[in-house]
KEBAPA-700617 format. One record per residue: x, y, z of N, C-alpha, C in turn. Coordinates in steps of 0.001 Angstrom, whole numbers, padded with zeros to 6 digits, always signed. Example, Ala and Ser with C-alpha at 12.3 -4.5 7.8 and 13.67 -1.06 7.14 Angstrom:
# residues 2
+013190-005690+007800+012300-004500+007800+013200-003300+007800;+012850-002250+007080+013670-001060+007140+012900+000030+007870;
This chain:
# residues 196
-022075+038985+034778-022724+040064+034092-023275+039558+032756;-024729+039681+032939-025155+039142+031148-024773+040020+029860;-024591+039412+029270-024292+040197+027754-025355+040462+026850;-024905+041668+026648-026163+042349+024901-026432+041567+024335;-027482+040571+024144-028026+040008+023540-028018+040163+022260;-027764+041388+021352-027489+041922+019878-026016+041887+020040;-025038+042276+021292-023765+041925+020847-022957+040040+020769;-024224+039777+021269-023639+037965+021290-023765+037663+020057;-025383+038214+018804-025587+038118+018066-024681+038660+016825;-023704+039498+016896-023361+040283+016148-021906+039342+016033;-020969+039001+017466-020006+037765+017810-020316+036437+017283;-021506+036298+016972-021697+035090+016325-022025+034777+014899;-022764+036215+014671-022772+036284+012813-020957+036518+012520;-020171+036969+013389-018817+037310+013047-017967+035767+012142;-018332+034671+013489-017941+033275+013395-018137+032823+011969;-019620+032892+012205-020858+032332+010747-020221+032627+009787;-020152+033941+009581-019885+034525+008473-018423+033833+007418;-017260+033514+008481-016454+032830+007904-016737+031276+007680;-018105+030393+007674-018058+029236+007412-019395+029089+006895;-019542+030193+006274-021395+029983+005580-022516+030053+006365;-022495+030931+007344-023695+030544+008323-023683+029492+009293;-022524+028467+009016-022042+027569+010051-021304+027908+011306;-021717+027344+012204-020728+027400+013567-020866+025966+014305;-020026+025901+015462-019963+024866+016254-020784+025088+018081;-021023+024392+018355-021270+024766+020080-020367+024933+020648;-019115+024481+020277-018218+025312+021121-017817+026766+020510;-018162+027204+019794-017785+028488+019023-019157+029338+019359;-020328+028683+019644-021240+029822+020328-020452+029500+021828;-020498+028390+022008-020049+028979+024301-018605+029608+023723;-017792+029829+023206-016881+030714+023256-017462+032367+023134;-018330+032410+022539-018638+033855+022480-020184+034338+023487;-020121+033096+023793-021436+033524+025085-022425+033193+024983;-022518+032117+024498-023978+031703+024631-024325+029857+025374;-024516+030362+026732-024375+028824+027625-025115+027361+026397;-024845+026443+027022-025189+025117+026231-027236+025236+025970;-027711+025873+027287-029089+026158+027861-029218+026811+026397;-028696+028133+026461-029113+029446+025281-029301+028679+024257;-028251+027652+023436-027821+027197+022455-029649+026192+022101;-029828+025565+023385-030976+024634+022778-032102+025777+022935;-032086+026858+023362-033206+027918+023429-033543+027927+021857;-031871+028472+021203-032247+029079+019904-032807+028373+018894;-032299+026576+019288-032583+025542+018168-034188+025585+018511;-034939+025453+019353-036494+024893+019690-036909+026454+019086;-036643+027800+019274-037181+028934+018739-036924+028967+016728;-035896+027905+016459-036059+027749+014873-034980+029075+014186;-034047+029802+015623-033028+030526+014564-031824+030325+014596;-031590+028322+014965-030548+027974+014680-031341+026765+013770;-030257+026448+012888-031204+024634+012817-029502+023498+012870;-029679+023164+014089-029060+021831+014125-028715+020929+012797;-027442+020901+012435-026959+020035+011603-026150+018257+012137;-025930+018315+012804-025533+017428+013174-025179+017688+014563;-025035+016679+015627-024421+017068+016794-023153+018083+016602;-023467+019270+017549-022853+019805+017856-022197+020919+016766;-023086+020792+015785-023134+021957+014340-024454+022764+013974;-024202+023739+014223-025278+024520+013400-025005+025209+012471;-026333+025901+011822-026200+026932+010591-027305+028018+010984;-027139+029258+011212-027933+029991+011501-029055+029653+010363;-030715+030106+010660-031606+029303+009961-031419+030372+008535;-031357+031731+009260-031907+032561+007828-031200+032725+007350;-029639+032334+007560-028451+032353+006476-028790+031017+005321;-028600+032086+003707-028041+031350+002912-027983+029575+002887;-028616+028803+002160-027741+027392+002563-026431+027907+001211;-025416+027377+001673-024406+027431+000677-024089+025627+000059;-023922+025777-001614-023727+025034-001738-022459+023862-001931;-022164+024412-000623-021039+023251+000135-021038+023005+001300;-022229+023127+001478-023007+023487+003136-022550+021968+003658;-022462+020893+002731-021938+019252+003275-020769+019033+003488;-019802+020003+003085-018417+020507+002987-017979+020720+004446;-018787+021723+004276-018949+022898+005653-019096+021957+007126;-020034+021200+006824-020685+020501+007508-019444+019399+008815;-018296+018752+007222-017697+017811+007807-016915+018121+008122;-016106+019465+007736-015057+020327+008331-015757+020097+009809;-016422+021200+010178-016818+021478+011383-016838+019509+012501;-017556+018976+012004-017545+017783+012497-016072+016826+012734;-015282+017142+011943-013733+016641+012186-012742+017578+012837;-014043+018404+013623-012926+019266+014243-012119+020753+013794;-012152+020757+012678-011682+021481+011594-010608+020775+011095;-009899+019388+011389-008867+018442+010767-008879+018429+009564;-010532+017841+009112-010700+017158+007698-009844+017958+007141;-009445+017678+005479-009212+018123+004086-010114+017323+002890;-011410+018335+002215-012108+017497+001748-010515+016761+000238;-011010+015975-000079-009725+015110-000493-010471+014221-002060;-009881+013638-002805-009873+012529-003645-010626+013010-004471;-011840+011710-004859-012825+012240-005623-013579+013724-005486;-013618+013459-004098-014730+015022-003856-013701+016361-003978;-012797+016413-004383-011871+017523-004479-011703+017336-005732;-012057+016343-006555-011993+017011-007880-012957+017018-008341;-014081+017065-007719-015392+017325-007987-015429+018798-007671;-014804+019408-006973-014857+020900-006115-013682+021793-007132;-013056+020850-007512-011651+021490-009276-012606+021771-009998;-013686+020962-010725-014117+020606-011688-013236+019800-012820;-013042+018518-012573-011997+017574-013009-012660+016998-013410;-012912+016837-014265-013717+015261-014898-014475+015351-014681;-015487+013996-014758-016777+013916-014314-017101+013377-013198;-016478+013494-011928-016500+012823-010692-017853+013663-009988;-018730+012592-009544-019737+012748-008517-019875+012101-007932;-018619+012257-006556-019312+010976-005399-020091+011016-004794;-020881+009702-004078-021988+009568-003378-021359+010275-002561;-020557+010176-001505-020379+010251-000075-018998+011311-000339;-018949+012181+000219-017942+013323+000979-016512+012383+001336;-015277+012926+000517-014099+012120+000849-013841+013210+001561;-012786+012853+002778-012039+013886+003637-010793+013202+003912;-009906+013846+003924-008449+013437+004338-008184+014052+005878;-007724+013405+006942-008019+013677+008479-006425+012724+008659;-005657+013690+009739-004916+013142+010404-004663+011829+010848;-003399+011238+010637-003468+009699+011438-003735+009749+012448;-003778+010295+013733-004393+010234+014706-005815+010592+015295;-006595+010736+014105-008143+011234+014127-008478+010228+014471;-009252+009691+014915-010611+008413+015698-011565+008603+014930;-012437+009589+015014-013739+009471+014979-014713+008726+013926;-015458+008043+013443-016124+007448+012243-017342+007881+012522;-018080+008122+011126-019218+008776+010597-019321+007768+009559;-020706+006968+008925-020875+006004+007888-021229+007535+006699;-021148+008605+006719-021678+009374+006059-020634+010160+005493;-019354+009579+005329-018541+010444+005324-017162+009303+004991;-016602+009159+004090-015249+008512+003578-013803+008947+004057;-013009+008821+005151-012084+009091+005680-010745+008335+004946;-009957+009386+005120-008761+008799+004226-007267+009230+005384;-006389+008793+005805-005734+008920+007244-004123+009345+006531;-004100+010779+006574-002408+010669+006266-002080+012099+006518;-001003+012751+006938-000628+013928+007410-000094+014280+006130;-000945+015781+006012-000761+016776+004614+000225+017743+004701;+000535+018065+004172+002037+019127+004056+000777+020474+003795;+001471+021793+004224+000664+022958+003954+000358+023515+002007;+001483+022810+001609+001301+022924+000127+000514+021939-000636;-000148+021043-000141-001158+020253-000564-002684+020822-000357;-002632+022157+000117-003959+022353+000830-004296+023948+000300;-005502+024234+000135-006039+025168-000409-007207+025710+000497;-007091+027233+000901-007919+027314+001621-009711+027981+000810;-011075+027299+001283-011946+027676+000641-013046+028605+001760;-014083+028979+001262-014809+029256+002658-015670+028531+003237;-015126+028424+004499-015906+027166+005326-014963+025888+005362;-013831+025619+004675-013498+024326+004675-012069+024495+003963;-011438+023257+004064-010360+023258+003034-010449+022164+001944;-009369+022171+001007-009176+020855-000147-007921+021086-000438;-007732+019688-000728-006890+019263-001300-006406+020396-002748;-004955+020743-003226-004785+020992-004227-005192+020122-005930;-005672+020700-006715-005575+020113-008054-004831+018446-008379;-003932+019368-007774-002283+017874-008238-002560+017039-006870;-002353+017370-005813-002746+016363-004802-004196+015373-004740;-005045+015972-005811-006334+015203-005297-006754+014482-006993;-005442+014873-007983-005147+013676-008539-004364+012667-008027;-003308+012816-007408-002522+011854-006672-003367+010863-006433;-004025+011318-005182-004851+011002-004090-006126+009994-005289;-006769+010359-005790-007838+009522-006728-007449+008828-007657;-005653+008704-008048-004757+007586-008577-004495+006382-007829;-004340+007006-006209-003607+006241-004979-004641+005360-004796;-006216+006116-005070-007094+005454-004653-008300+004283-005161;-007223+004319-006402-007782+003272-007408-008795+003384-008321;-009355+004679-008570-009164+005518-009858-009567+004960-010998;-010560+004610-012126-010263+003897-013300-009431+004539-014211;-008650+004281-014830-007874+005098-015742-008039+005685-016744;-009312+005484-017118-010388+006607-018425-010818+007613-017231;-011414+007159-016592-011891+008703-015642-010409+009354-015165;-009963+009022-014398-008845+009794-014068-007954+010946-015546;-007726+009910-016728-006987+010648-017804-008016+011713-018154;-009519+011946-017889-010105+012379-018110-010113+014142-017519;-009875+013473-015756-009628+014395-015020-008331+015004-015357;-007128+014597-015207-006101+014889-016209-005943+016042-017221;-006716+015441-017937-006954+015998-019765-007394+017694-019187;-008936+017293-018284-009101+018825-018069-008208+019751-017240;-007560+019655-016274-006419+019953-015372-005408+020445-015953;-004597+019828-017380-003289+020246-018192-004151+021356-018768;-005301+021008-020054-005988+021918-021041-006522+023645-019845;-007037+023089-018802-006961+024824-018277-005393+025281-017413;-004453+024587-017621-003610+025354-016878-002998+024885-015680;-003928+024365-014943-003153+024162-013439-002612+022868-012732;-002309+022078-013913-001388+021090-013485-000633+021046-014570;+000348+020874-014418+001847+020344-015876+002140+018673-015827;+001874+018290-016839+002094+017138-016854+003732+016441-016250;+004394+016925-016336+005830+016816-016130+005902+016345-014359;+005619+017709-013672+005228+017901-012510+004392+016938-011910;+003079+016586-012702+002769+015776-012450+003417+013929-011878;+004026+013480-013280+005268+012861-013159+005909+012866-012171;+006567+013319-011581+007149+013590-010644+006635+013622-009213;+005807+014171-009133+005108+014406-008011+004407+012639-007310;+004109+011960-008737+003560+010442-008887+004387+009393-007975;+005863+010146-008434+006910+009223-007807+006914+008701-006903;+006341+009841-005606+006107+009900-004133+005029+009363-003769;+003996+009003-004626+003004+008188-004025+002994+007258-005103;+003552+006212-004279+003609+004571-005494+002881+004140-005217;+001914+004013-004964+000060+003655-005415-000085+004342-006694;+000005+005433-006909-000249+006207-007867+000379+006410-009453;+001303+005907-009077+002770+006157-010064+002226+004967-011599;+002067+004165-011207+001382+003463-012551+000462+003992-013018;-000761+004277-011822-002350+004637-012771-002195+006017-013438;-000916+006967-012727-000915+008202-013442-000164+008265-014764;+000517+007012-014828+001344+006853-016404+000378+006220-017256;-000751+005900-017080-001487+005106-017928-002085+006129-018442;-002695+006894-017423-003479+007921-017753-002989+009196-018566;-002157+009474-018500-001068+010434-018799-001313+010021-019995;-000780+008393-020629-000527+007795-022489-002187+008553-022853;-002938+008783-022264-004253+009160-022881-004404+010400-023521;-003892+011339-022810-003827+012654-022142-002976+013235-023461;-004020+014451-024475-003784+014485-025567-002783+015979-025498;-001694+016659-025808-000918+017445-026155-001804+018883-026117;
């Protein structure tokens, strides 16, 4: 039996709506629209293809984390955007990476040159949910950009802003460092910076 064509539409702005106008092909064939329909809508221009197997409805919004959005969907929904690019998404410092960090399960495979993968299983309190995607917490994605070799003026930098609004404690911090000994030096260096 074919379906309302306005109710497939209405099932699929439902999807969109929670990821910015983004969806997956398997999230239209879940709500009815064969693989056939799917390349109908891309050649008619009211989907536009983002990458295999991602779209963004055309007349939705681009949002600007639409690259966010993007790699979620592409890792499956695994990723956690992570490191630099999560404290670019805090507003920590002055971090602007070229390329999208994501933190993805040790057992993820997949490689993308467009996209910086980082491999380690996250606890639910490391993770923050956004729309369209997740990140890393504040304190975890200093960890994480200590672990990851970090210069220690930028990082105390990131730091500095993190204590001064509130949502990291230096102490805590400390502590938290312990557990990732990659980190545990560059965050004491940075810390001696890191003004009261």
């Amino acid at each position: 039996m074919r379906r309302d064509p306005r109710e497939l539409r209405r099932a699929l702005m439902r999807v969109a709506a929670t990821l910015a106008g983004h969806f997956t092909a398997a999230q239209a064939l879940a709500v009815g629209y064969s693989y056939p329909a799917q390349a109908y809508h891309v050649q008619r221009g009211e989907w536009t293809r983002i990458e295999r197997g991602v779209y963004r409805l055309t007349d939705w919004p681009v949002d600007r984390h639409a690259d966010l959005i993007r790699w979620t969907l592409w890792s499956r929904n695994l990723g956690v955007v992570s490191h630099d690019s999560a404290l670019s998404i805090h507003e920590l410092g002055d971090v602007m990476p070229a390329r999208t960090h994501l933190t993805v399960p040790r057992s993820f495979r997949t490689r993308s040159p467009g996209v910086i993968l980082h491999r380690a299983d996250l606890s639910a309190g490391d993770i923050e949910e956004r729309v369209g995607f997740r990140v890393t917490t504040p304190t975890r994605s200093l960890l994480d950009a200590a672990a990851g070799g970090m210069e220690v003026d930028r990082l105390a930098h990131a730091i500095q802003d993190a204590v001064d609004r509130g949502i990291v404690r230096e102490r805590k911090l400390r502590l938290d460092a312990q557990s990732v000994s990659p980190a545990t030096t560059r965050i004491e260096l940075a810390l001696a910076q890191v003004t009261p």
